[in-house]
Short mmCIF file of the C-alpha atoms (twelve columns), coordinates in Angstrom:
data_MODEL
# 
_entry.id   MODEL 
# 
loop_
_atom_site.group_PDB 
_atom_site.id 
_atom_site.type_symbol 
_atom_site.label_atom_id 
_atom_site.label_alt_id 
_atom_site.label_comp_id 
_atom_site.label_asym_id 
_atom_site.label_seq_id 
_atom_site.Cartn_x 
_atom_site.Cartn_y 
_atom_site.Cartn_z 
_atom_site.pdbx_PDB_model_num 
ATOM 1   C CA . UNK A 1   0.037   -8.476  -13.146 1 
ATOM 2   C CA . UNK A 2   -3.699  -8.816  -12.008 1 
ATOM 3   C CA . UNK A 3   -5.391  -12.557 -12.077 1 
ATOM 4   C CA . UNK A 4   -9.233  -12.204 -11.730 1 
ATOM 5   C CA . UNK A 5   -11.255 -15.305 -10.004 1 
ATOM 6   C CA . UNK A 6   -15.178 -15.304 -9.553  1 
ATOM 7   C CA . UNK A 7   -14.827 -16.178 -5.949  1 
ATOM 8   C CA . UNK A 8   -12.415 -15.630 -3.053  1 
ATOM 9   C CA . UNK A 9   -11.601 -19.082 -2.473  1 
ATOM 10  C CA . UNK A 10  -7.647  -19.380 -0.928  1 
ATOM 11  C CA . UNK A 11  -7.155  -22.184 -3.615  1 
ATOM 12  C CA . UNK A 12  -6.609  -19.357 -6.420  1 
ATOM 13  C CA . UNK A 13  -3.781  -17.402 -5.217  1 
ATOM 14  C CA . UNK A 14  -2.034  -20.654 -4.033  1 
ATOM 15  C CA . UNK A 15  -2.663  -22.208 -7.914  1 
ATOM 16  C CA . UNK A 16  -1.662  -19.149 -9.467  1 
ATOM 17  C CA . UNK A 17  1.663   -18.308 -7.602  1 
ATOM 18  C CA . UNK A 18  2.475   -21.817 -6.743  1 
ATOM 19  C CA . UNK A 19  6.149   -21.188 -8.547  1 
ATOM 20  C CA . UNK A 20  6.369   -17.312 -7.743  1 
ATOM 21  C CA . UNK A 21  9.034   -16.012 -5.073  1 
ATOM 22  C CA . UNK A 22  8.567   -12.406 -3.913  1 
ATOM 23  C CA . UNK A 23  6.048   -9.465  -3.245  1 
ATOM 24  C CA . UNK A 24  2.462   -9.748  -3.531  1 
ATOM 25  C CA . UNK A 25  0.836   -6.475  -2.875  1 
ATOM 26  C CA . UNK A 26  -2.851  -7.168  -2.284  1 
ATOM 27  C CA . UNK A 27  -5.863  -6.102  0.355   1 
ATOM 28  C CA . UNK A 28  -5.954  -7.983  3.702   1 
ATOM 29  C CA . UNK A 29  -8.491  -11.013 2.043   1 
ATOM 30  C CA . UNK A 30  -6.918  -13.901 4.658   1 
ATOM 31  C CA . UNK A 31  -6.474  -16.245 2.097   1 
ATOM 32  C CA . UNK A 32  -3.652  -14.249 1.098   1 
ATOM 33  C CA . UNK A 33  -1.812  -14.829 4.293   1 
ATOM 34  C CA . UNK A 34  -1.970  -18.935 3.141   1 
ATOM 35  C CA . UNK A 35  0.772   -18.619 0.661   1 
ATOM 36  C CA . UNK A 36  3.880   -20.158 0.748   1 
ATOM 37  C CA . UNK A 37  6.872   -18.633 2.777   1 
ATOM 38  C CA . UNK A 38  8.594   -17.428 -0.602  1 
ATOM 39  C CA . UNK A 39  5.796   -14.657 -1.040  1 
ATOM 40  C CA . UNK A 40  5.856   -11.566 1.105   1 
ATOM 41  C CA . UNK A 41  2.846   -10.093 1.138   1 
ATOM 42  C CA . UNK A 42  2.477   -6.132  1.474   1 
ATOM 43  C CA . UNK A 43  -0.370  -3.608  1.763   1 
ATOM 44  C CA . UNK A 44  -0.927  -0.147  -0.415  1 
ATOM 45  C CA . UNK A 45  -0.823  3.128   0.482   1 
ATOM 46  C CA . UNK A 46  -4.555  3.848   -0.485  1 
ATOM 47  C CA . UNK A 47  -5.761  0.994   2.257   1 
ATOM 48  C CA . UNK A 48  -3.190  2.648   4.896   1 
ATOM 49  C CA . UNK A 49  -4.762  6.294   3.801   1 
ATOM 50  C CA . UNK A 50  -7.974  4.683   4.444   1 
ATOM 51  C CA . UNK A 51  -7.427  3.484   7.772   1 
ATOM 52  C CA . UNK A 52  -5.897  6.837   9.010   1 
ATOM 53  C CA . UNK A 53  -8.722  8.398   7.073   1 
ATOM 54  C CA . UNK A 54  -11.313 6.314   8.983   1 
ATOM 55  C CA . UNK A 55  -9.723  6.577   12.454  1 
ATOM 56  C CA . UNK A 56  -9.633  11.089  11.455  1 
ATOM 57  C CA . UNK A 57  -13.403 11.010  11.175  1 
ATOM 58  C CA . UNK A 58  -13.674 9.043   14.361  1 
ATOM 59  C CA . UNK A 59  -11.950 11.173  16.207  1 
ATOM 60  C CA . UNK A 60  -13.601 14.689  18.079  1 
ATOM 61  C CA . UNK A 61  -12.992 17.783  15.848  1 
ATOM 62  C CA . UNK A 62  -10.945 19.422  18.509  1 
ATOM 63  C CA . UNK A 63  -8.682  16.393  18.688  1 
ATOM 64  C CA . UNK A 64  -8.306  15.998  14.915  1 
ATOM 65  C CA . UNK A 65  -5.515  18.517  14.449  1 
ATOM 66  C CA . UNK A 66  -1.593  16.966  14.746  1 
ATOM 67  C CA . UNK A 67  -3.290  13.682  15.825  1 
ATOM 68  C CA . UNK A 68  -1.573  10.450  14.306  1 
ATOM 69  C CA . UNK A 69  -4.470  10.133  12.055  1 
ATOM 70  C CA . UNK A 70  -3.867  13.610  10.401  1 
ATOM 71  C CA . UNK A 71  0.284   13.285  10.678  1 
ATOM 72  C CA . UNK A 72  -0.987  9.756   8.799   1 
ATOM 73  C CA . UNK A 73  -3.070  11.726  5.953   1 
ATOM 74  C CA . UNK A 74  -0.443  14.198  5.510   1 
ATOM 75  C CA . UNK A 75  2.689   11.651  4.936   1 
ATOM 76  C CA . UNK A 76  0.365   9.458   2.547   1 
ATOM 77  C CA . UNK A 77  -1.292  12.060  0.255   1 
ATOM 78  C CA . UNK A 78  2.627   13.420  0.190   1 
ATOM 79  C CA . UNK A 79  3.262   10.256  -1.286  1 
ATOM 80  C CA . UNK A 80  0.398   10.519  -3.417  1 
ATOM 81  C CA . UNK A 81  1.720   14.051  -4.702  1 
ATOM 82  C CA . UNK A 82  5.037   12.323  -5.834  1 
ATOM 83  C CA . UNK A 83  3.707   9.137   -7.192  1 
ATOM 84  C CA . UNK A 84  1.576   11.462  -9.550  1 
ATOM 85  C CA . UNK A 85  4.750   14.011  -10.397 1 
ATOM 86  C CA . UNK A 86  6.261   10.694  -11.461 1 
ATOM 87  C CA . UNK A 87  3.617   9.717   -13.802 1 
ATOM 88  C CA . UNK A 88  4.997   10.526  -17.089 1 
ATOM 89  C CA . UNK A 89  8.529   9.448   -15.673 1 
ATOM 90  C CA . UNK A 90  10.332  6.208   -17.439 1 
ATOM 91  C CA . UNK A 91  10.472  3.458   -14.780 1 
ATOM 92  C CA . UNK A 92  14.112  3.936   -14.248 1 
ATOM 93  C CA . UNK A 93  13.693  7.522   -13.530 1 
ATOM 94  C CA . UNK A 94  10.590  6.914   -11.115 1 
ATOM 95  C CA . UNK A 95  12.783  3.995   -9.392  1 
ATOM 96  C CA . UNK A 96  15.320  6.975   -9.268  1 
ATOM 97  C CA . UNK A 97  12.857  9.262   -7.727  1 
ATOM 98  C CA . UNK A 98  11.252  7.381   -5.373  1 
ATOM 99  C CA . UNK A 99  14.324  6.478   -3.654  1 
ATOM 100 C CA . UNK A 100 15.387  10.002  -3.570  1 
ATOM 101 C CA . UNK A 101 12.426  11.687  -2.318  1 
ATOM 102 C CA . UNK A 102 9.563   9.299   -1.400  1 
ATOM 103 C CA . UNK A 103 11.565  6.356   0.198   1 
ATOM 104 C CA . UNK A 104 12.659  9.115   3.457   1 
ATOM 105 C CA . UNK A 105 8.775   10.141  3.530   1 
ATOM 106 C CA . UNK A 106 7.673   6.158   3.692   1 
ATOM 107 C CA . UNK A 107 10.337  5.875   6.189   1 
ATOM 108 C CA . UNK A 108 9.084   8.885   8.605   1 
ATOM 109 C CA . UNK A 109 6.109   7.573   8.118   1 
# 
């Protein structure tokens, strides 16, 4: 489900899942982090890619190779790999399939 707002205010998420128990996956916007304690908020694997993709380019060329940041890059673009194998999967099959092959992956990670 995606709920688009004009602004940023914290008042929007909180009016919109005032009722809702469970897992928001969303950026790091603060106002997130103001919702009651029945919503668990989680991150994405394209803002985690980012970061190790970031913190890669920051780091000398020599000291690039089997650094965190590249051990990072590899683990989430294998998850990207999977996620689009799965693509044309039914969701009961991709639940299937991510528990099976990219649920130990995540875990490594």
């Amino acid at each position: 489900m995606y709920e688009y707002q004009p602004d940023r205010k914290a008042e929007h998420p909180q009016e919109f899942l005032n009722n809702y128990k469970g897992y928001l996956m969303c950026d790091a916007y603060d106002g997130y982090h103001k919702l009651p304690g029945d919503v668990t908020v989680v991150g994405c694997y394209a803002h985690v890619r980012r970061k190790f993709h970031e913190a890669l380019k920051g780091l000398p060329k020599e000291a690039q190779k089997d650094s965190n940041a590249e051990v990072g890059m590899w683990y989430c673009n294998a998850l990207f790999r999977l996620e689009r194998k799965y693509a044309d999967y039914t969701a009961e099959k991709r639940y299937e399939a991510r528990n099976t092959y990219s649920l130990p992956l995540a875990e490594d990670l």
